[in-house]
C-alpha positions as CSV (number, residue, x, y, z in Angstrom):
1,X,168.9,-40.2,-28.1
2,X,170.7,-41.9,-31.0
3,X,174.4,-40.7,-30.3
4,X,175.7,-39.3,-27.5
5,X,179.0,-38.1,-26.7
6,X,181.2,-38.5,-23.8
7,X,184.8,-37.2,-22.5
8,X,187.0,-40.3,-24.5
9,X,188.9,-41.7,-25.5
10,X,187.3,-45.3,-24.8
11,X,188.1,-46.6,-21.3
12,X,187.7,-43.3,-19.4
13,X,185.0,-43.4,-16.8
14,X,182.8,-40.9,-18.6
15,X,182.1,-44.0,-20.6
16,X,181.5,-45.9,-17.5
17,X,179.0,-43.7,-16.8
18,X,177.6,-43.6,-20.0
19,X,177.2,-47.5,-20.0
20,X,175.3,-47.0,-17.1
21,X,172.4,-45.4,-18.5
22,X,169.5,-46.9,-20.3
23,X,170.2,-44.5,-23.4
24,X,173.1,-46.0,-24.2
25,X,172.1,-49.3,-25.0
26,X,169.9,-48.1,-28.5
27,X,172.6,-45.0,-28.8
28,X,175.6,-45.0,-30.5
29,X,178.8,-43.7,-28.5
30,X,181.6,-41.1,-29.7
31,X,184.7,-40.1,-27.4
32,X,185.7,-36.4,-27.6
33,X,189.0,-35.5,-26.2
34,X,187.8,-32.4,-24.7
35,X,184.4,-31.7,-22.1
36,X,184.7,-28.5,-24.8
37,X,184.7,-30.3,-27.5
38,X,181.9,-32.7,-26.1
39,X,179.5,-30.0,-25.2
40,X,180.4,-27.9,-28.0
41,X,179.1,-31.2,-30.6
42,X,176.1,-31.2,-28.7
43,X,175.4,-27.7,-29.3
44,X,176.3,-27.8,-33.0
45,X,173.8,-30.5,-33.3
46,X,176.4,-33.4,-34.4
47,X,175.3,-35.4,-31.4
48,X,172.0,-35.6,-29.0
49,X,173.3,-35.7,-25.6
50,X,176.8,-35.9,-24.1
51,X,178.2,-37.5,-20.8
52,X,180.3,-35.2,-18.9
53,X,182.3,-34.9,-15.3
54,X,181.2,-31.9,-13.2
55,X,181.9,-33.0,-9.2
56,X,184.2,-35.2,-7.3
57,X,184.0,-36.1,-3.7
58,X,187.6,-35.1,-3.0
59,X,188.3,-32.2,-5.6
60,X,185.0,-30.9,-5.8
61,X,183.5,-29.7,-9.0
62,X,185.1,-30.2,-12.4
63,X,186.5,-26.3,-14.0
64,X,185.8,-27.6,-17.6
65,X,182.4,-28.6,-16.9
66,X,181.1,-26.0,-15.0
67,X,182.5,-23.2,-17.1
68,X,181.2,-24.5,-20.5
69,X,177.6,-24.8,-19.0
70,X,178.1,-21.3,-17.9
71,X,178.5,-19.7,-20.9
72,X,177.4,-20.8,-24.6
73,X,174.1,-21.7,-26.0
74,X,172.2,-22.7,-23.1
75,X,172.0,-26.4,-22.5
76,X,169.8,-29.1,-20.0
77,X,171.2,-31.6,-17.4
78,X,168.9,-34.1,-17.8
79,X,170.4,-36.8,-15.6
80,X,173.3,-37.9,-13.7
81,X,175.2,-40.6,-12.4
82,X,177.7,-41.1,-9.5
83,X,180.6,-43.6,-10.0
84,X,183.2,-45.1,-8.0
85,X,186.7,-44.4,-9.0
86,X,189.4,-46.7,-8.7
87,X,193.0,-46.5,-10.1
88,X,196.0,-48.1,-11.1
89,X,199.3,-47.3,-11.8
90,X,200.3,-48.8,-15.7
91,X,203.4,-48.5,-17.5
92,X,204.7,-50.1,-20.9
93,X,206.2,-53.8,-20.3
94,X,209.5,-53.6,-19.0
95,X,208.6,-50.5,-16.7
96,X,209.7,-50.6,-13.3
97,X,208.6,-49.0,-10.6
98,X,212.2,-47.0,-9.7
99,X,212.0,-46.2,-13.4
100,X,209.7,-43.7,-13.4
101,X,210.2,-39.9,-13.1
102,X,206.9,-38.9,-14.6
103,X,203.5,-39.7,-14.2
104,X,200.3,-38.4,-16.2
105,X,197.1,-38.2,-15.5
106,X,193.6,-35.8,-15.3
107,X,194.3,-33.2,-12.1
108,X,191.3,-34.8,-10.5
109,X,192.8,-38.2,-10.7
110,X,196.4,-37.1,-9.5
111,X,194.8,-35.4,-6.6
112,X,193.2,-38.6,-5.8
113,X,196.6,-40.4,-5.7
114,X,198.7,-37.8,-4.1
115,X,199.3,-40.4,-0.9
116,X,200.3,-43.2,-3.3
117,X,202.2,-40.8,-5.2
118,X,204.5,-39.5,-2.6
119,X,205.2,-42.9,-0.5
120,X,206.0,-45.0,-3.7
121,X,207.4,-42.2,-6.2
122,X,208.6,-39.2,-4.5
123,X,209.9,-36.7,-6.5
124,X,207.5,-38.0,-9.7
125,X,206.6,-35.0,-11.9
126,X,203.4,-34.6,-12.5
127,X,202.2,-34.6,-16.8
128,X,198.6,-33.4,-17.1
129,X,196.3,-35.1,-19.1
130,X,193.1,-34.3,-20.8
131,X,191.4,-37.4,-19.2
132,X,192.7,-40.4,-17.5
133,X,193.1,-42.7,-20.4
134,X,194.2,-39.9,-22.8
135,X,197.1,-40.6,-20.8
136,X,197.0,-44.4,-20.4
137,X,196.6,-44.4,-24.9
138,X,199.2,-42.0,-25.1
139,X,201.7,-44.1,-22.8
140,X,201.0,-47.1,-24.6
141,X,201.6,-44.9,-28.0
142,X,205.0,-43.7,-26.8
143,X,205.0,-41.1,-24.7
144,X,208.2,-41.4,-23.3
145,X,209.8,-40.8,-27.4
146,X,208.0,-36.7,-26.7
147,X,209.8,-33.8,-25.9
148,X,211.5,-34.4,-22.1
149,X,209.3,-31.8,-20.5
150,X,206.2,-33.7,-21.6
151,X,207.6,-37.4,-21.4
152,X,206.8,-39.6,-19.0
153,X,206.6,-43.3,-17.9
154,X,203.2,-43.9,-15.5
155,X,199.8,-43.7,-16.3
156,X,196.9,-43.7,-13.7
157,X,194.0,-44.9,-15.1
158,X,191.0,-47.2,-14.9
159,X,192.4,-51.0,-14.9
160,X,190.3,-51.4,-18.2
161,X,192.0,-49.1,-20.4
162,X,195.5,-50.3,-18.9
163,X,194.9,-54.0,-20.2
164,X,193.2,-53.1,-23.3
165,X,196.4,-51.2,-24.2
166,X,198.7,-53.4,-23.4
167,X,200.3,-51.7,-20.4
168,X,201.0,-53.4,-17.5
169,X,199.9,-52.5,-14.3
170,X,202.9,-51.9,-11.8
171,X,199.9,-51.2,-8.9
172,X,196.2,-51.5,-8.1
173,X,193.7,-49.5,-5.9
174,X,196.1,-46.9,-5.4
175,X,193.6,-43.9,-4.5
176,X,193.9,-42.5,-1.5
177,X,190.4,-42.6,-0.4
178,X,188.7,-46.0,-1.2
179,X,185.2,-44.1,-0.7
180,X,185.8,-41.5,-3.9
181,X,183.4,-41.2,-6.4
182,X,182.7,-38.6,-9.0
183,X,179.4,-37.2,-10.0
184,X,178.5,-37.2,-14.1
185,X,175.7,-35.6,-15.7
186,X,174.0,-36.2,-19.1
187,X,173.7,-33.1,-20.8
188,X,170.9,-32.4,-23.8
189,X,170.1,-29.3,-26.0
190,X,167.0,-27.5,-24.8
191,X,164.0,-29.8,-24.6
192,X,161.1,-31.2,-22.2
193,X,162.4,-31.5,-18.7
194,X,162.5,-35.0,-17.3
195,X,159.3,-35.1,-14.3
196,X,159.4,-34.7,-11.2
197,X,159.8,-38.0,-9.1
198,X,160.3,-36.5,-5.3
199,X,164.0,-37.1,-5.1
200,X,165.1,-34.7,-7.6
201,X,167.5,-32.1,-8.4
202,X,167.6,-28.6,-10.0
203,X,171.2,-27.0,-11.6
204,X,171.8,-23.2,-11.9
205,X,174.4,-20.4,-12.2
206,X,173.5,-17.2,-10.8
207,X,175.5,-13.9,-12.3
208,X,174.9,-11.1,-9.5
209,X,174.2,-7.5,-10.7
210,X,176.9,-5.9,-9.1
211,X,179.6,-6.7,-6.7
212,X,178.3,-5.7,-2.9
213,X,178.8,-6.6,0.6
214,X,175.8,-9.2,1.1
215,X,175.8,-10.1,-2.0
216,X,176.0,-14.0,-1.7
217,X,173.7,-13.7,1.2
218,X,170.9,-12.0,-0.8
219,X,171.0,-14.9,-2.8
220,X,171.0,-17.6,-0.5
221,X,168.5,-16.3,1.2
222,X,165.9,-16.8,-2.1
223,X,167.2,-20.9,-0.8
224,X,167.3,-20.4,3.0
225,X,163.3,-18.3,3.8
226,X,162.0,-21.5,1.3
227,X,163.7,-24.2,3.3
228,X,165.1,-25.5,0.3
229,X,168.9,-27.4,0.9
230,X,171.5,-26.5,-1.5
231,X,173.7,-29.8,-2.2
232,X,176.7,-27.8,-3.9
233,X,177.7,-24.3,-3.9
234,X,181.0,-22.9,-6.1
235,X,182.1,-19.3,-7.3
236,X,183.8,-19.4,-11.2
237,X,185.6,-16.7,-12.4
238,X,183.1,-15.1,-15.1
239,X,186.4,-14.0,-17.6
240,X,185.3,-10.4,-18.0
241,X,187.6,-9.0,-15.0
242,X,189.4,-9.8,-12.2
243,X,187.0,-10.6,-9.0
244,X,184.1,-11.1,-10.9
245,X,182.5,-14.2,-10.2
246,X,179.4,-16.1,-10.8
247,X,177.7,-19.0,-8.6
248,X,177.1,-23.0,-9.9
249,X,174.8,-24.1,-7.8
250,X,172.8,-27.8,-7.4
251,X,169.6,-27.7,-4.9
252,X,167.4,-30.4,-3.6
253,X,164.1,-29.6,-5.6
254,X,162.6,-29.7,-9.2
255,X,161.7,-27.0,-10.8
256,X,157.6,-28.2,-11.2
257,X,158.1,-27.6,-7.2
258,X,156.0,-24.1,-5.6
259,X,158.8,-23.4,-3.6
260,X,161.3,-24.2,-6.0
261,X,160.0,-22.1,-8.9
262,X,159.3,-19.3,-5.9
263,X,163.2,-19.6,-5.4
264,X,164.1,-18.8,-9.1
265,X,161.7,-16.2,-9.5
266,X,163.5,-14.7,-6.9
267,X,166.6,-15.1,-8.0
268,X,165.7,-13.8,-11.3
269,X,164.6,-10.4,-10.0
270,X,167.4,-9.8,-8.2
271,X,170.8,-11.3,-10.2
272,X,171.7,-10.2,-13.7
273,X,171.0,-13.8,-15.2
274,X,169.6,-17.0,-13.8
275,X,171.1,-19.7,-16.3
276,X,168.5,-22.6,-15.6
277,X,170.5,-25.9,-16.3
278,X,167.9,-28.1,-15.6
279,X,165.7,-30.3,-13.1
280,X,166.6,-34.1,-12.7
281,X,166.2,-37.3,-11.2
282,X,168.5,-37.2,-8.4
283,X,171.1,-40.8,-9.1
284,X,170.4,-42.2,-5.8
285,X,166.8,-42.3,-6.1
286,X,166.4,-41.3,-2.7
287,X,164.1,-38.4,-1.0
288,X,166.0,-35.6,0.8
289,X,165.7,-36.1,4.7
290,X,164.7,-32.0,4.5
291,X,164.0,-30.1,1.8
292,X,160.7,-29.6,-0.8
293,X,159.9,-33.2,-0.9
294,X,160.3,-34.0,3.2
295,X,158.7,-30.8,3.8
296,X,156.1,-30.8,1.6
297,X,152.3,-31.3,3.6
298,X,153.9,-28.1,5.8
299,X,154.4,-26.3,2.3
300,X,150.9,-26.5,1.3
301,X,149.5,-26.1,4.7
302,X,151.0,-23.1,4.7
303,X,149.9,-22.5,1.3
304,X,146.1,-23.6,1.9
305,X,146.4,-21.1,5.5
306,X,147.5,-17.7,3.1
307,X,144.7,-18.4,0.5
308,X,142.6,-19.1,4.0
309,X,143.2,-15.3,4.4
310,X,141.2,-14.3,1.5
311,X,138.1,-15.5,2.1
């Protein structure tokens, strides 16, 4: 890849994530302000792979992300990384702490702070922000000169984009779980999919054919008669009316797997679409304790027994 995007501006930790990754030490790296405008780059071709949000371990998985891989020209996960997220509170010099009324931020960061938020600043309002250091470069821009209803005076952000900005940092570590991280992929246009390793992961959305009691179950049952563990599970709005949903899904399990490929045959016969969004070395590393790659010898034994059967 010689340029991949990620969800900017500089500092956020979509770039942290993107430093972590052998790719980006030959590519060159472009902030978007948008997951949209990220992923819609990639699929125009201007970039070859972009670094995008799509879970958290306290908010669960990221709207923007999972809605643009729904829907669009198709695109491949074909990586991700999991990073720990620490903030701070930053305001311009001068700022203290009883002098702020406002505090912006990405939702997934301010519902990571929510603890902080209400001991230290009760009563703060809360200014969304299209990523945590949009807000940190738009503080240190002057934020607080904006209309009233969008001003404000905090930022929580990565320490890095604080200092690099000038602001100063009014408090440290001030998430309210010191165990959070958030899960980022690296997404491609349609291409070879990475091999298998044995501790891998397969991405889908499943779009059901019609609205039924036992619906969901049908589907998880293409999972559950394979043994196959599913690692996240979400409903998303499709848009088109009101209770009509479709299913993001991650499974332990690539897709060169028997039992795996079994599954999304299945699937396919029986949901409207099976958007396949890719198969992927797992960031960990690490085998699933149960699943396709613990279970395997039982897998083919059973296999080797039903050809057996035939003579």
């Amino acid at each position: 890849m010689e340029r991949i995007g990620y969800l900017g501006p500089a500092g956020t930790f979509s770039e942290v994530a993107l430093r972590s990754r052998p790719e980006s030490r030959s590519a060159s790296a472009e902030p978007y302000g948008s997951v949209d405008a990220a992923l819609g780059a990639l699929r125009e071709g201007q970039i070859d792979g972009a670094v995008v949000p799509i879970e958290n371990s306290i908010e669960g998985g990221v709207p923007a992300t999972l809605d643009s891989l729904a829907v669009g020209e198709p695109l491949r996960v074909v990586g991700e990384m999991v990073i720990p997220v620490t903030f701070v509170l930053a305001a311009r010099p001068g700022t203290a702490l009883g002098d702020i009324e406002a505090v912006s931020t990405h939702p997934h960061g301010w519902a990571q702070v929510r603890r902080f938020v209400a001991q230290r600043l009760p009563g703060a309002r809360f200014i969304p922000s299209t990523s945590t250091a949009a807000a940190a470069v738009d503080l240190a821009r002057g934020a607080d000169t904006w209309h009233a209803a969008t001003a404000y005076q905090g930022a929580v952000c990565h320490e890095m984009v604080a200092r690099d900005h000038g602001l100063e940092i009014l408090a440290s570590d001030i998430g309210d779980n010191k165990a959070a991280v958030t899960r980022f992929v690296l997404v491609a246009r349609p291409g070879s999919i990475p091999a298998p390793t044995g501790a891998d992961k397969t991405s889908v959305v499943l779009f059901q054919k019609l609205d039924h009691p036992g619906g969901l179950m049908g589907l998880l049952e293409q999972f559950a008669v394979r043994g196959i563990n599913l690692t996240r599970l979400e409903s998303r709005p499709t848009g088109e009316s009101l209770g009509q949903y479709c299913f993001s899904v991650d499974l332990e399990g690539h897709l060169h797997d028997a039992r795996v490929a079994e599954a999304l045959m299945g699937l396919h016969r029986v949901c409207a679409e099976v958007r396949f969004l890719g198969s992927y070395p797992t960031a960990n590393g690490r085998s699933p304790a149960v699943g396709p790659a613990h279970d395997r010898p039982a897998y083919d034994e059973a296999q080797a027994w039903l050809r057996g059967l035939n003579g």
